[in-house]
N, C-alpha and C positions, 0 to 999 in steps of 0.2 A: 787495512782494517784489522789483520788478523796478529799485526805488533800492536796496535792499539789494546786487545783481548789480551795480550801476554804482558803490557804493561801494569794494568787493570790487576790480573793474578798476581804480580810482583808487590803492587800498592797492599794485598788484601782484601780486596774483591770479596764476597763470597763463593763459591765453588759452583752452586748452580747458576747462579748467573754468569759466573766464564764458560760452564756449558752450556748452558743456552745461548750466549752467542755464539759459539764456536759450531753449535749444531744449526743455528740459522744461518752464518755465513758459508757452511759446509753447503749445506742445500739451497743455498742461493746458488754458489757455484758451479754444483753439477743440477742446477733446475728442475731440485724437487720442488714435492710439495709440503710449505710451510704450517700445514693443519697436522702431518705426520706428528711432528713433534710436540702438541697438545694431544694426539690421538697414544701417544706414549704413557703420558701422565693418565690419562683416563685408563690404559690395558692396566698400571697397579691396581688398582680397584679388583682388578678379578683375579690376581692372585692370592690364592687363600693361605699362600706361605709365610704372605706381609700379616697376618694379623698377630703372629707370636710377636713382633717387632717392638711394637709399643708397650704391650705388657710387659716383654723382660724386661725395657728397658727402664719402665716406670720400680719395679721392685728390685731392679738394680740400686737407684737412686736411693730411696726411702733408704734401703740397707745401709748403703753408703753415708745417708745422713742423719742415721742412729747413735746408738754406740754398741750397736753389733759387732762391730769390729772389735773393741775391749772386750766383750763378752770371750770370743772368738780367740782372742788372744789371751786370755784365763787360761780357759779349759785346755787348749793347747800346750801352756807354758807348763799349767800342772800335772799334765798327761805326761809332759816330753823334759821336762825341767830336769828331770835324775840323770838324764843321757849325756856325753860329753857335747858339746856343741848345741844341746837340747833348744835354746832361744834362738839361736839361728834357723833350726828346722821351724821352730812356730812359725818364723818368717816367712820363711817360704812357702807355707800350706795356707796362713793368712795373707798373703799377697795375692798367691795363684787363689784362693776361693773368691774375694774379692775382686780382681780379674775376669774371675770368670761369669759374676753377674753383672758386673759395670759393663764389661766388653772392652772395657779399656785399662791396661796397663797405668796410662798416666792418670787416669781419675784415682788407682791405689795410692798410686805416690802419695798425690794432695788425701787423699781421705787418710789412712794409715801409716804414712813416712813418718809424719811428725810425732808419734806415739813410739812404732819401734827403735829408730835410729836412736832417741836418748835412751831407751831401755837395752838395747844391744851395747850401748857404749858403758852405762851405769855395769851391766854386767863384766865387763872386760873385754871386751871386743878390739882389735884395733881397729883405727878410725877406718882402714881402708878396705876392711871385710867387712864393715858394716853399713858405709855405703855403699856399697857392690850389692849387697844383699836386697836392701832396699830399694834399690836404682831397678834390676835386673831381676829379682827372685821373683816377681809372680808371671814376667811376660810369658810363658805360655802356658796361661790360663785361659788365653782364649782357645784353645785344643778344646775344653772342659764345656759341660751342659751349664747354660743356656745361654754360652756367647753369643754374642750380637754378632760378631762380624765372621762368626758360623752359619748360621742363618741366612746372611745377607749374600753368602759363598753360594749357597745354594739354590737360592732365590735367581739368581745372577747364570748361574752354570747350564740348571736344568734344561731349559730351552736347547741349549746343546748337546747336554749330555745327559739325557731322562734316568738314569741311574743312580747320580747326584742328588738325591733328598735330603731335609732337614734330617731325617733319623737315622740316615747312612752316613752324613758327616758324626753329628752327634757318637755315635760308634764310633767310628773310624778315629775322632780325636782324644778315645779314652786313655787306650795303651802308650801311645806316645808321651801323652802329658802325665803320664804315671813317672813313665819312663824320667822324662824333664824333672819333677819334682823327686825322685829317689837321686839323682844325679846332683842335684842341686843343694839336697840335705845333705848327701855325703861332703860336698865342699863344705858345708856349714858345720858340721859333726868335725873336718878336718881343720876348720877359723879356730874351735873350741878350744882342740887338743893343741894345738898352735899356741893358741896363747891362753894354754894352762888354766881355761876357766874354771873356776869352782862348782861341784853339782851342788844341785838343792836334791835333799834325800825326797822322795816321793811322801808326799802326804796324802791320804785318802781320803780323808776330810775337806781338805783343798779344792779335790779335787772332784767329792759330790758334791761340793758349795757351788763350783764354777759349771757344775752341768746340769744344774737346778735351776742359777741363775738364768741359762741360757735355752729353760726349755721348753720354750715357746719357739724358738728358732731351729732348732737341732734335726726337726722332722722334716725341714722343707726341702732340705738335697737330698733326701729320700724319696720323697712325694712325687720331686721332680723326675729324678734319676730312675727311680723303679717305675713309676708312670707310662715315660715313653720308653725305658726300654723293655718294660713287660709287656709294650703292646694295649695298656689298656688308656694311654693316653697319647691323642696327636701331638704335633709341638704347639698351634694354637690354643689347644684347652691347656695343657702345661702352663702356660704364660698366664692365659686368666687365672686359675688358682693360685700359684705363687705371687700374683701382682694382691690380687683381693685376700691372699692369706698372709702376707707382708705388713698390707696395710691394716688390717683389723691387729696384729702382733703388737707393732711399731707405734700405730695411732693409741688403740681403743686399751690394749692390754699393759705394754710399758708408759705409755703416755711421754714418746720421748719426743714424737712429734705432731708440734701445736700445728691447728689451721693455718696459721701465718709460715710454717716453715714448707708444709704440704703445699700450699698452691706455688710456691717455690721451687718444690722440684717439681710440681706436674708441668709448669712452665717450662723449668731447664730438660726435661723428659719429649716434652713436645718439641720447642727447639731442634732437639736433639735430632726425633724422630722426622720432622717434617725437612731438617737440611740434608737427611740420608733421602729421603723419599725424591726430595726437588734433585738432589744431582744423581740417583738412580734413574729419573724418568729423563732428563736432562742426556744421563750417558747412553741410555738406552736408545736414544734419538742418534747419538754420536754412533752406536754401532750399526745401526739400521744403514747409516752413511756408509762404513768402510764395509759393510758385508755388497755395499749397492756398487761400490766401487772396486769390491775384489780385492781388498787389503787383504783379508787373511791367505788367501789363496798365492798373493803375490810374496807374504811372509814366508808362509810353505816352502813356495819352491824358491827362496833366497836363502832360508836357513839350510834347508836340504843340499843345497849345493855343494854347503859348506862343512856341515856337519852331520857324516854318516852312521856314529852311534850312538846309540842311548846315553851311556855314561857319559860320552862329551859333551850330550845336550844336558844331561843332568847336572852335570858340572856349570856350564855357559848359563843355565836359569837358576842355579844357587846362586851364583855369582849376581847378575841380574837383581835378583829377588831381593838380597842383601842391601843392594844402592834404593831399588827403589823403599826399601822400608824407614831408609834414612831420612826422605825428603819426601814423605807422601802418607798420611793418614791411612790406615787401612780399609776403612770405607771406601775411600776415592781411588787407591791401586786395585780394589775386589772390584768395583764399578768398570774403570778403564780397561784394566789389564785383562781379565780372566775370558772376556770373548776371544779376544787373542790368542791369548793362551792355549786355553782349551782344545782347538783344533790342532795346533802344532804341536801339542804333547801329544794325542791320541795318535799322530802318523810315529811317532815313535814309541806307539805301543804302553802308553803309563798310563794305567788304569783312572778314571776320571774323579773318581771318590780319593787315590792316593795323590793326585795331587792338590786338590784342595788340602792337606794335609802339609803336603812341602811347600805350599803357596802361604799358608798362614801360619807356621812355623817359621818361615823366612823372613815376613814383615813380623811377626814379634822380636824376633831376636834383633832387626834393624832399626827399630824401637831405641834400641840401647846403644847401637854402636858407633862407638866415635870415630871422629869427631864429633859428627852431627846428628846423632839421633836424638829423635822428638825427647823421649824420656830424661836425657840428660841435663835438657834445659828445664824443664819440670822440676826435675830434681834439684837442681841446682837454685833455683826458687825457693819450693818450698824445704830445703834444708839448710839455706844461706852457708853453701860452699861454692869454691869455685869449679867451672867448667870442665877445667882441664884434670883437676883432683878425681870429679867423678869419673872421667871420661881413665881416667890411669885404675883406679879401684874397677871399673867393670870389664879389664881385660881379662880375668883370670874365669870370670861367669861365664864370660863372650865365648871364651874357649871350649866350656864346658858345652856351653847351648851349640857350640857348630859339630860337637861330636856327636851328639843330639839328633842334630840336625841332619848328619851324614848318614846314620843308622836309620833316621827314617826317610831318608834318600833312596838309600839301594838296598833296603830291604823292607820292600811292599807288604808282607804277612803284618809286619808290627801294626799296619794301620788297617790292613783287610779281615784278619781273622776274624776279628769281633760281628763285621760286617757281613762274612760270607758264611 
């Protein structure tokens, strides 16, 4: 029965229903009881940390399905346009901002790729810093307020590790993604001087026009960002405001989006929101199984046998983290992985808030990495190049994000300060 489940996931199955079998066949086996796992679905209801979930992700959307993003990419371009490499940096602060409300990496692509890629190349870009940029410049945006698959880290984690809040990841994933984004412009600032782009001298006018036109939106990563971190907003009231101050922007003020395009995304929003919820309450059933069955305990002491220090476990879970970001959504590895996880990092002493930090640093960066990462075929779509082009143009990012990665590896303060 349980190749039949694994054939099922290979055809395309949806995910909560290979967890739901895989959690009924679990508990058939060891003869539990089969109401646990609707008693799963009903404990979401009482976490009050699910309710930011559907709000970001509804004014992710609407964002995504404006033309925010050109607004976005204005004010950027004529902010940053005089700098050497200046449209590359736009890239990478409009990819990562978009990012960082979609929650997803590949939803930038499709919303944004199609816009920068011919403006980077119109500019003088070579083709193969310009898809690298695009391919790879905003993955980690989810570090940044008010990803989703931040959120959903926490939501996931706390049970085990009560320290783990929505506003301590939020912290925790400032400096890092600062970090990610200054690293990323300097490649872009060095694509420039590379190949000899020409500056546009700064215009000031340009440049009140582009933050006039956009400003009705400019105060919402404010609202957000100073909200919860000044303490006077939860991350649930955050979501409702930027969802209902999105939509009255978006609908009632630009008019960019008809009724016909809105019940469109409140659809792909719900979608969205209700297949995180069914393979959360689905996974949650799956862990109820192996904590019943002493998996993590049995992981413990198999890794522990093997491996006596930190740095080699930090090494042996980069490594790890990496594969699974290639072949696994980051919803369904935060769902699977992170009960696991969690207890086996803590015996080696890694603070619980820094690794959610190195756990969703690692599936964005594997995101991109070839062969197989999710974003590559994305891209390769919606840019109509081939696989193996993108997958050669995102080595030189790749590079940059695992040194990235390694700093916020073994050095805990980049992700704690803010937080402690």
């Amino acid at each position: 029965m349980i190749w039949g489940v694994v054939v099922f996931a290979l055809l395309g199955v949806p995910m909560f229903v290979v967890f739901g079998a895989l959690a009924m066949i679990a508990y058939q086996s060891s003869d539990m009881d089969l109401a646990i796992v609707i008693g799963e679905l009903t404990r979401l209801t009482r976490m009050p940390m699910l309710q930011a979930l559907p709000m970001f992700a509804l004014a992710g959307y609407v964002l995504a399905g404006s033309r925010a993003s050109e607004r976005l990419l204005r004010i950027t371009r004529s902010s940053f346009g005089w700098m050497p490499g200046g449209l590359a940096m736009v890239c990478v602060v409009t990819c990562t901002f978009m990012t960082a409300f979609t929650g997803a990496s590949g939803v930038t692509i499709v919303a944004v790729g199609g816009l920068l890629f011919p403006a980077l190349l119109k500019d003088g870009y070579r083709e193969r810093e310009a898809l690298g940029l695009v391919t790879s410049g905003g993955n980690m945006g989810v570090l940044f307020v008010p990803s989703l698959p931040l959120i959903l880290y926490a939501i996931i984690a706390q049970p085990i590790s009560p320290s783990v809040t929505v506003s301590a990841v939020f912290k925790a994933g400032v400096l890092p993604g600062l970090l990610a984004v200054a690293v990323l412009s300097a490649y872009g600032i060095w694509a420039g001087i590379h190949a000899r782009i020409p500056r546009h001298p700064f215009n000031g006018r340009e440049c009140m026009s582009a933050i006039w036109a956009a400003k009705w939106e400019l105060p919402l990563p404010f609202v957000v960002l100073g909200g919860i971190y000044g303490g006077w907003l939860v991350a649930s009231e955050a979501a409702v405001i930027s969802a209902a101050y999105v939509l009255i922007v978006e609908v009632l003020i630009y008019r960019e989006i008809s009724i016909r395009k809105l019940s469109t995304l409140i659809r792909d929003t719900v979608v969205l929101v209700g297949g995180v919820l069914l393979i959360l309450g689905m996974g949650m059933a799956i862990t109820n199984f192996l904590i019943f069955e002493q998996v993590p305990q049995l992981i413990l002491e198999w890794v522990g046998a093997r491996v006596d220090h930190p740095l080699l476990f930090l090494i042996a879970l980069n490594i790890f983290l990496l594969a699974v970001g290639c072949i696994m959504d980051i919803y369904t590895a935060t769902i699977v992985i992170v009960p696991l996880l969690a207890p086996l990092a803590t015996r080696y002493g890694i603070d619980p808030v820094h690794l959610a930090i190195i756990f969703l640093a690692n599936l964005a960066i594997g995101y991109s990495t070839p062969p197989v990462g999710m974003n590559l075929f994305i891209a390769a779509m919606r840019l109509n190049r081939p696989l193996m082009k993108l997958a050669a143009a995102s080595l030189s990012l790749m590079g940059l994000m695992l040194l990235v990665l390694l700093l916020i590896s073994y050095w805990p303060p980049l992700s704690l300060v803010l937080v402690r």
